[in-house]
C-alpha positions as CSV (number, residue, x, y, z in Angstrom):
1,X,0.0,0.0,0.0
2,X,2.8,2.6,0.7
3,X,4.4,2.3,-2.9
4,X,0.9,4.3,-4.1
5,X,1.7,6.9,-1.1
6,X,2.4,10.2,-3.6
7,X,4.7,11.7,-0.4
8,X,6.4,10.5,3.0
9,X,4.1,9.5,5.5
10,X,6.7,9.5,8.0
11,X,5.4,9.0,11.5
12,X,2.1,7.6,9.9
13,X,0.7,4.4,11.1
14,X,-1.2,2.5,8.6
15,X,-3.4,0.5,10.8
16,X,-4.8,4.2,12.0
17,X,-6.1,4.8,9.0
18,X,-7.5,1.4,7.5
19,X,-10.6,1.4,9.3
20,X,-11.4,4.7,7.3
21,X,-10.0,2.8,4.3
22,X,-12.3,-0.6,4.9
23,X,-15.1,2.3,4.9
24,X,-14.3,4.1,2.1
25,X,-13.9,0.9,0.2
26,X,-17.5,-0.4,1.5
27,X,-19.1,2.8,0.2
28,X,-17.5,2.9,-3.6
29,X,-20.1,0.9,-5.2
30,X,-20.4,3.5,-8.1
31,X,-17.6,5.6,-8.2
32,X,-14.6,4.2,-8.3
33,X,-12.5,7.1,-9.7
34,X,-11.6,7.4,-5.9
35,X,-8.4,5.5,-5.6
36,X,-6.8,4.9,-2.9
37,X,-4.1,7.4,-3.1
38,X,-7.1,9.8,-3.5
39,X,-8.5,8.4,-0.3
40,X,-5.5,8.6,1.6
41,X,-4.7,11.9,0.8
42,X,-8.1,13.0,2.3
43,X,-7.9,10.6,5.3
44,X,-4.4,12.2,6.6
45,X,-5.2,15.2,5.6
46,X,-4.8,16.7,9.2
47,X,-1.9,14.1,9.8
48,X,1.0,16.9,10.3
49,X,4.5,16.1,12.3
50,X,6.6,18.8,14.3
51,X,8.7,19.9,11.0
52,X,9.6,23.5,12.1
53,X,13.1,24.0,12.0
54,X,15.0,27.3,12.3
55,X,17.6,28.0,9.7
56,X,21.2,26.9,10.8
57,X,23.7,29.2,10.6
58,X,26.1,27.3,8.9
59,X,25.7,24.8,6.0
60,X,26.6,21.1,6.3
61,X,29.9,20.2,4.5
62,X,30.9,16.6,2.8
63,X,34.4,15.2,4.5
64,X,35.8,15.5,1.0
65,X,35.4,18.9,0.1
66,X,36.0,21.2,3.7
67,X,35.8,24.9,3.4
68,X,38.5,27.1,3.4
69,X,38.9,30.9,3.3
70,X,40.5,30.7,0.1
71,X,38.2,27.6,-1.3
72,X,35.1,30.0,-1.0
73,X,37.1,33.1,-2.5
74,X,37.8,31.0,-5.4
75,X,34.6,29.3,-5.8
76,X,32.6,33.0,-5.9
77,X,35.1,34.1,-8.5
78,X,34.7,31.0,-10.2
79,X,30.4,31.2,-9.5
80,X,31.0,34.9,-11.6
81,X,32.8,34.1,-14.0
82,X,31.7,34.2,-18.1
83,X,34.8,32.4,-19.1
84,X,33.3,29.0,-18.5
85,X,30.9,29.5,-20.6
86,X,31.5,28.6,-24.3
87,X,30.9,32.2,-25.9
88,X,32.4,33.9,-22.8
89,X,28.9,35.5,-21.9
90,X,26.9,33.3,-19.1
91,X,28.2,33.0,-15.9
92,X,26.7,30.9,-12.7
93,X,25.3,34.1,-11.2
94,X,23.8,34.8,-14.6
95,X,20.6,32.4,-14.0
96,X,21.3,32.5,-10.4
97,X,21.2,36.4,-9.3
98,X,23.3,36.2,-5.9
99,X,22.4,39.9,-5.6
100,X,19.1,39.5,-5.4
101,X,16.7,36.4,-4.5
102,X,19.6,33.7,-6.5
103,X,17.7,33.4,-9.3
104,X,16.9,35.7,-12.6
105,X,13.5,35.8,-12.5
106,X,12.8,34.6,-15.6
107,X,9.9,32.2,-16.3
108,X,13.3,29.8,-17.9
109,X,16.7,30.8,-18.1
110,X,19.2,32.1,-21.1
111,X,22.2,30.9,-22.2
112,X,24.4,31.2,-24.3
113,X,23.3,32.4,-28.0
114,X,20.2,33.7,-26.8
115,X,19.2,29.8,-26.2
116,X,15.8,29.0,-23.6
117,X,15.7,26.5,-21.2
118,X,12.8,24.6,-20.5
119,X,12.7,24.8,-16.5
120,X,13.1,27.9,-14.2
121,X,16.1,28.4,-12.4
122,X,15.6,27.4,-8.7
123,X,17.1,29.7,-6.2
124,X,20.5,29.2,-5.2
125,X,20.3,30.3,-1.5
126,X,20.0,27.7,1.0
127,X,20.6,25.3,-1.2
128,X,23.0,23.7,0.5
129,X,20.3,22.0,3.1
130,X,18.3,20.8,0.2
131,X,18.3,16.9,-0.2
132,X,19.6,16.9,-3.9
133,X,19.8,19.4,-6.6
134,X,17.9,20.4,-9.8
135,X,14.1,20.6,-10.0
136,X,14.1,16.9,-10.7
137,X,16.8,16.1,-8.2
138,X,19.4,14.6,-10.5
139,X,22.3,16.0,-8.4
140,X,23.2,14.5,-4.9
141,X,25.6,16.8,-3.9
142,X,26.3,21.1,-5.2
143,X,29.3,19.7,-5.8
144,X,27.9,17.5,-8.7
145,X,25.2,20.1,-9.8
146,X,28.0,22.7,-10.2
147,X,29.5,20.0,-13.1
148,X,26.1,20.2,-14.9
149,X,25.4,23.5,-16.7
150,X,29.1,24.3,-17.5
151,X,28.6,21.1,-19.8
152,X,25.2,21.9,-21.0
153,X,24.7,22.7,-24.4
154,X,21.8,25.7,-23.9
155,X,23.5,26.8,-20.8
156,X,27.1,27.7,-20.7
157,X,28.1,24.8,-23.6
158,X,31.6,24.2,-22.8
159,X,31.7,20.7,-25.3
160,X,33.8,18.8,-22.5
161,X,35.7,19.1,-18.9
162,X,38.4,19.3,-20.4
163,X,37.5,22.6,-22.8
164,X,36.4,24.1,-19.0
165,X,39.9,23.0,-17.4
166,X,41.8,24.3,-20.1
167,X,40.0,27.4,-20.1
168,X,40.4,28.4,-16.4
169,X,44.0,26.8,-16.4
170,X,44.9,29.5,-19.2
171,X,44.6,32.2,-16.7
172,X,47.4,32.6,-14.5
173,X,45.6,33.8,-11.3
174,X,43.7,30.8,-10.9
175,X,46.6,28.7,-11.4
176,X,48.3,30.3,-8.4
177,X,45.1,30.0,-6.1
178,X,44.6,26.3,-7.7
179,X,48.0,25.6,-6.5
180,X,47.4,26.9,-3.1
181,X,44.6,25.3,-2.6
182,X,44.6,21.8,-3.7
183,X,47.8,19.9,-2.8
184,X,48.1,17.8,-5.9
185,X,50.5,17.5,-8.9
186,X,48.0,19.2,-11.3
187,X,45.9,21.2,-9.6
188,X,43.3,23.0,-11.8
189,X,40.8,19.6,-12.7
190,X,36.7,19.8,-12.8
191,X,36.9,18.3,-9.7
192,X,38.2,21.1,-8.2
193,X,36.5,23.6,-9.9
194,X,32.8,21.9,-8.6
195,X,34.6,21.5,-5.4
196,X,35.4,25.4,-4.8
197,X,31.9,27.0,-6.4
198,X,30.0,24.4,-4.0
199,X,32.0,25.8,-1.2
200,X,31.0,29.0,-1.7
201,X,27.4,28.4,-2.3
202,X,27.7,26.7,1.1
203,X,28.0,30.2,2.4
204,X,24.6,31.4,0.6
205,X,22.7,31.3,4.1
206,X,19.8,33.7,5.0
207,X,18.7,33.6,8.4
208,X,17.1,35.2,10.9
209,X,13.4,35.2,9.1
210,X,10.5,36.5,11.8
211,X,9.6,33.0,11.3
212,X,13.0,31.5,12.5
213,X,13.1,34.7,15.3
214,X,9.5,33.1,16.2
215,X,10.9,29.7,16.9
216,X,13.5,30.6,18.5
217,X,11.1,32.4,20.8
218,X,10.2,35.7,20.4
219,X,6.9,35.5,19.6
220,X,6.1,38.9,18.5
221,X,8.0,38.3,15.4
222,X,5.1,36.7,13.1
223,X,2.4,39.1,12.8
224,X,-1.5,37.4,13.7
225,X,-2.2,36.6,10.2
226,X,0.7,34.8,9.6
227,X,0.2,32.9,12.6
228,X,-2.8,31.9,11.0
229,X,-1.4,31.0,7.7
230,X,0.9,28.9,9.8
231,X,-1.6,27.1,11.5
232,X,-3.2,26.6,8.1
233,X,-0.2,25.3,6.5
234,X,0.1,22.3,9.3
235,X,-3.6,21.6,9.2
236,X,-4.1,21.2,5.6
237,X,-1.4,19.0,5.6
238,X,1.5,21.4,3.6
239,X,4.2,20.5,6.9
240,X,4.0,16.9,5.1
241,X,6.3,17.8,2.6
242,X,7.8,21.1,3.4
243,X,9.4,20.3,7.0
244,X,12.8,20.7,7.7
245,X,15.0,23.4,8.1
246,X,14.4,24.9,4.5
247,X,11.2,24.1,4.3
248,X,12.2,21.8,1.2
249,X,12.2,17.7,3.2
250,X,13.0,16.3,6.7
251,X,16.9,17.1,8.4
252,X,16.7,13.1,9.1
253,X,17.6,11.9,5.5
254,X,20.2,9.2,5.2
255,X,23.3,10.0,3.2
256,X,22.1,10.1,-0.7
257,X,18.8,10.0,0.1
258,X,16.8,12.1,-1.7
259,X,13.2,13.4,-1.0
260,X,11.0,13.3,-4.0
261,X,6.8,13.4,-4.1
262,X,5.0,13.2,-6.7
263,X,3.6,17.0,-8.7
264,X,0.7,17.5,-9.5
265,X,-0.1,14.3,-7.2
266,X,-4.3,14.8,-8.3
267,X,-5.8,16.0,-11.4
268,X,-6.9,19.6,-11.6
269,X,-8.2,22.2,-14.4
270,X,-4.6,23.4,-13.3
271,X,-3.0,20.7,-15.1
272,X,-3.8,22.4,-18.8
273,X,-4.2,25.9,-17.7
274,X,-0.4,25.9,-16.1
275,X,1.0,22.9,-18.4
276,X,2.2,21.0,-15.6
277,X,2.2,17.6,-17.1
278,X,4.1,18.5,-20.1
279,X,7.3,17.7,-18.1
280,X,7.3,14.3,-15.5
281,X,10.6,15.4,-13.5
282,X,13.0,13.1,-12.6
283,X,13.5,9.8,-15.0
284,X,15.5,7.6,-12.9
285,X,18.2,7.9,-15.6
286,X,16.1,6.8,-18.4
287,X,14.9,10.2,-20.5
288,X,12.5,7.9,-21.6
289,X,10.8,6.9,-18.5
290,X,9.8,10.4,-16.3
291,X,8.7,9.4,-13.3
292,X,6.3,12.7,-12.3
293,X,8.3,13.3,-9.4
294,X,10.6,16.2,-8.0
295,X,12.6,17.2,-5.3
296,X,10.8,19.5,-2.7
297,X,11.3,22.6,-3.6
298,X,12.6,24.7,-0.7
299,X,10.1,27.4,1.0
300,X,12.4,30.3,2.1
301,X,12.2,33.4,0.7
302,X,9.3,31.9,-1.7
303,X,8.2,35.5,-1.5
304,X,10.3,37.0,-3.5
305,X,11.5,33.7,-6.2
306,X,8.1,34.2,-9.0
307,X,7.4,32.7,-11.1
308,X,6.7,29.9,-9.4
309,X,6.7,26.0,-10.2
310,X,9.4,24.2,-12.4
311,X,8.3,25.9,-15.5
312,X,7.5,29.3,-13.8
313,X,4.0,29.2,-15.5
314,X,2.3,30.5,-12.2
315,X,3.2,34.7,-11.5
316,X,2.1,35.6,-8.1
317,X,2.7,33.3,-4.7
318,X,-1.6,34.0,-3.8
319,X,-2.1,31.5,-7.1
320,X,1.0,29.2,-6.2
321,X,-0.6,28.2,-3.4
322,X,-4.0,27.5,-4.7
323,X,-2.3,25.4,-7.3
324,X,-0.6,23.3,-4.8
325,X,-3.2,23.4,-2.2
326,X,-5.8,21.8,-5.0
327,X,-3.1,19.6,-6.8
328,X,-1.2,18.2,-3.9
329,X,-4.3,18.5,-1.0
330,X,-7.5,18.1,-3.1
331,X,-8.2,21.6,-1.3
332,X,-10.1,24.2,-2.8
333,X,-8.6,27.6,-0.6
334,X,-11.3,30.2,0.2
335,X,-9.4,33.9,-0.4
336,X,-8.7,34.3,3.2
337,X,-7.0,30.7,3.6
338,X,-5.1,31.8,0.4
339,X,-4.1,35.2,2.1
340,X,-3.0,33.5,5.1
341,X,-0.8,31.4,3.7
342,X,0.7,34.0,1.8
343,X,1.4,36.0,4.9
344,X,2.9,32.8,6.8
345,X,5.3,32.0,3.4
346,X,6.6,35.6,3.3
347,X,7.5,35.8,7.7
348,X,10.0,33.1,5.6
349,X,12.2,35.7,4.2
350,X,15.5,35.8,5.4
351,X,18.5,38.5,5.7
352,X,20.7,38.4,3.0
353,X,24.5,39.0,2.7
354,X,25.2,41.4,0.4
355,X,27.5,39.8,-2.3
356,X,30.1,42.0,-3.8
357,X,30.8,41.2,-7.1
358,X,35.1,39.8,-7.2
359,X,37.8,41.1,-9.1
360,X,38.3,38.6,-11.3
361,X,41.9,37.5,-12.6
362,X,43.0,38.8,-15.9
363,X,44.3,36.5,-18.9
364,X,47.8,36.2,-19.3
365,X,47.9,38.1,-22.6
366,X,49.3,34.6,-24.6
367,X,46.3,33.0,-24.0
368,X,43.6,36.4,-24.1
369,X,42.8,34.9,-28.2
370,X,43.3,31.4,-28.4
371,X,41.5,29.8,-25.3
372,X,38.3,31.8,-26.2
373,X,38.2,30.7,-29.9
374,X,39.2,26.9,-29.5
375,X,36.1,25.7,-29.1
């Protein structure tokens, strides 16, 4: 029975809920479009689990990649820097805006030659306490996601690792800091370079929301309406998904685990209006075989990260949360539900560190022409 569960039912005991089932079961003579993910979606509807965490202050790191003063230096000259892209135009902070919400805002994201994308670009801060990486989770680690749109061909198209390495091992600068940094005979790999912009998105934190300030107890910090929309949010059942310190999955995860549910888990006129069938998320490694599932998006500073959903068909946050109350809940919001909500999801904005774009080493004047046209 749990393989049809379209989310974690952590803390959920089955035998609660089967008596409800036996009853639903008894009284389907007709209409048997109610399934029983349908009718377990209603039944635990109110089935919510103490998933409030504040925002750490600090960022896990893996035991193969520690941070280092310099690491993070390199890593945010790396994260701005056009020269890993093919054309010399598209940078990481391109699609993901560190000076503002870590994203650009767009519906999908350019790169180079003017190419579209076909999902939006997920915010970058606080990713570093999300479960896995991407919309459709493909990436276990930053560290691996940082590999992916150098690589990509409507991103930043560098045809190979080693076009990238040669590229950043032209300029003499980050040879030096290479050198200084990683103790090994050559220096300047793709390895490295994933291993430094990870450790500085490690450092993309934004704490101190009024809704970590009201956990942590000062209870004046969320005003009464978004005390509301917090109490909403557990009681329709949101907190199932969205737990954990970024609001994006549990803290408990094993190592590599990833935490997926299923979107849109019910059928809605939102499907069509907001195309979100047209991509299935993640496909297990088989393009062919999309599985409809995604990795939790995270919840902090939602406010200010439209449009919304993987292909940022939805503008304003008062409509996101219809979409996902009716496709995830089988709720239909009434405007002050809505409004609520909306009021609870923005007490998650954080502070944010202003990032000062780096001074970014020069070419050695050899290599200005020919590592920017071998490609």
């Amino acid at each position: 029975m749990a393989h049809f569960l379209p989310y974690h039912c952590e803390g959920l005991h089955l035998n609660s809920v089967l008596p409800a089932l036996n009853h639903l079961e008894n009284s389907m003579t007709k209409d048997m479009s109610l399934n029983i993910t349908t009718a377990l979606l209603l039944i635990i509807s109110t089935h919510t689990l103490a998933g409030f965490e504040p925002l750490p202050l600090i960022a896990p790191e893996p035991s193969d990649n520690p941070s280092s003063v310099a690491k993070i230096n390199l890593g945010k000259q790396l994260f701005f820097d056009p020269r890993l892209s093919l054309d010399g135009t598209i940078s990481c902070n391109t699609c993901h805006d560190v000076s503002g919400n870590g994203t650009d805002s767009a519906a999908v994201s350019t790169g180079i030659g003017g190419q579209k994308g076909e999902r939006s670009a997920p915010t970058i801060w606080n990713a570093a306490f999300l479960s896995s990486q991407f919309w459709d989770g493909r990436a276990a680690t930053l560290e691996e996601q940082a590999k992916g749109p150098i690589l990509n061909p409507i991103e930043m198209g560098m045809p190979h690792q080693e076009a990238a390495v040669e590229r950043i091992a032209a300029i003499p600068g980050y040879r030096k800091q290479f050198a200084a940094i990683f103790d090994e005979k050559k220096p300047v790999t793709y390895d490295n370079i994933a291993k430094a912009i990870a450790a500085y998105e490690r450092t993309l934190i934004t704490p101190n929301s009024p809704f970590d300030r009201f956990l942590r107890g000062d209870k004046t910090a969320l005003s009464a309406q978004a005390q509301k929309g917090m109490k909403e949010f557990e009681e329709i059942g949101c907190i199932l998904c969205h737990k954990g310190p970024a609001l994006a999955g549990p803290s408990t995860l094993k190592k590599g685990e990833i935490y997926f549910q299923w979107f849109p888990a019910m059928p809605s006129d939102y499907d069509e209006k907001y195309k979100l069938k047209e991509d299935l998320g993640y496909n297990q490694g088989n393009d062919k075989a999309p599985t409809g599932k995604w990795r939790v998006p995270t919840l902090r500073n939602i406010a200010l990260t439209a449009p919304y959903f993987h292909n940022g068909s939805v503008k304003t946050l008062n409509e996101a949360v219809r979409v996902m109350a009716r496709a995830q809940r089988n709720r239909v919001l009434t405007d002050q539900q809505a409004a609520n909500l909306v009021a609870f999801l923005e007490s998650l904005t954080g502070e944010f560190v202003v990032q000062k774009r780096p001074e970014l080493p020069p070419m050695g004047d050899e290599d200005q022409q020919s590592t920017l046209s071998n490609y």
